[in-house]
C-alpha positions as CSV (number, residue, x, y, z in Angstrom):
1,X,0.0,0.0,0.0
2,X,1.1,3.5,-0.6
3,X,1.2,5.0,3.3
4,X,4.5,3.4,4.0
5,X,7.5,4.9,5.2
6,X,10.3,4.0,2.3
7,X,13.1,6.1,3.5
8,X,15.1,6.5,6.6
9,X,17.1,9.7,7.3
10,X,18.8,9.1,10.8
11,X,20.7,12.3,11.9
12,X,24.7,12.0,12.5
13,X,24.4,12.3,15.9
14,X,22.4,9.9,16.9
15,X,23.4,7.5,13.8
16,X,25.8,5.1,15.7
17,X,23.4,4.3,18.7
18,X,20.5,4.2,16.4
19,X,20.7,2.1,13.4
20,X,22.7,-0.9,14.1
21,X,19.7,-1.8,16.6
22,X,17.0,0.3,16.1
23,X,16.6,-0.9,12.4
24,X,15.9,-4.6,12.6
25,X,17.6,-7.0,11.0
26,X,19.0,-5.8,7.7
27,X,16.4,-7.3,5.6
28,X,15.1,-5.1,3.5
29,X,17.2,-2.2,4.1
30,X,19.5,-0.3,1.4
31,X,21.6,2.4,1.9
32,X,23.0,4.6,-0.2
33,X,25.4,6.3,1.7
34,X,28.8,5.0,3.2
35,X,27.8,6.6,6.7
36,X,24.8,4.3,7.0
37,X,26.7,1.4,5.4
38,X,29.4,1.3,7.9
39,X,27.2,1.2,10.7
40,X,25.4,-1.5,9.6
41,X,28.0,-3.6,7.2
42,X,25.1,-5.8,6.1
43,X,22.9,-3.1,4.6
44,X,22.8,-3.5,0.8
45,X,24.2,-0.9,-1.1
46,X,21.4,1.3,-3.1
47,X,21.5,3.5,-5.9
48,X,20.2,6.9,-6.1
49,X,17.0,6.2,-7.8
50,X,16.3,3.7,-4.4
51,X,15.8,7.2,-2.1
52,X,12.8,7.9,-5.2
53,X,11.4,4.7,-5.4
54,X,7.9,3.8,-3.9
55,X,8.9,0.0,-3.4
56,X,5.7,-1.3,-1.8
57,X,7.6,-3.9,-0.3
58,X,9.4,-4.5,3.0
59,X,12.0,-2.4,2.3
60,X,13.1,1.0,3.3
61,X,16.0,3.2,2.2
62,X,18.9,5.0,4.7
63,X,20.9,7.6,4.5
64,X,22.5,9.4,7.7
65,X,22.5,13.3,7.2
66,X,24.5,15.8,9.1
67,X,21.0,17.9,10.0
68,X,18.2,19.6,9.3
69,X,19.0,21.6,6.1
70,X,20.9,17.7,4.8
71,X,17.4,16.4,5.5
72,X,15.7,19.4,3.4
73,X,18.2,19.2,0.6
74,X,17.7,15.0,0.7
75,X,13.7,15.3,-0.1
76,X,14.0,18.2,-2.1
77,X,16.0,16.1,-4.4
78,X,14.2,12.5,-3.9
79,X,10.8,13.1,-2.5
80,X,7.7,13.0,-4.8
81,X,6.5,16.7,-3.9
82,X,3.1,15.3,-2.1
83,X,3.7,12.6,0.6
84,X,6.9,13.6,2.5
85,X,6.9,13.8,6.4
86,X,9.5,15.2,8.6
C-alpha cells in the first residue's frame, strides 16, 4: 500500500546508537550512503534512484545526514513533492 515509510534519514548524531539496533535485521534495508553502510555492514548498497522509489515492499532506504537543512536538501531532491513527512 502507498502510506509506507520508504526512507530512513537518521541524523549523524544519533546514527551510531540508532541504526545498528533500532533498524531490525537488515532485511530489506539499502543504503546509499557510506555513513549508514558502515554502521550496519550488512545493509545492501542502493543506488540513487532507491531514495525515489515507492517500493511497496518491506523495504526501506537509509541515509544518515549531518541535519536539518541535509534532511531538506535530501527530499528536495528525492521526495515525490506530495507525501513527504519530517
Amino acid at each position: 500500500m502507498c502510506n509506507a515509510a520508504e526512507s530512513l534519514l537518521v541524523h549523524r548524531a544519533v546514527a551510531e546508537a540508532f541504526l545498528p539496533g533500532g533498524s531490525g535485521t537488515g532485511r530489506g534495508r539499502t543504503g546509499r550512503d557510506e555513513r549508514a553502510r558502515a554502521l550496519v555492514p550488512d545493509m545492501a548498497v542502493a543506488a540513487d534512484k532507491d531514495f525515489a522509489t515507492e517500493f511497496l515492499d518491506l523495504k526501506l532506504s537509509v541515509a544518515v545526514v549531518d541535519g536539518l537543512d541535509g534532511a531538506i536538501d535530501h527530499i528536495a531532491r528525492y521526495g515525490s513533492g506530495h507525501t513527504e513527512a519530517s
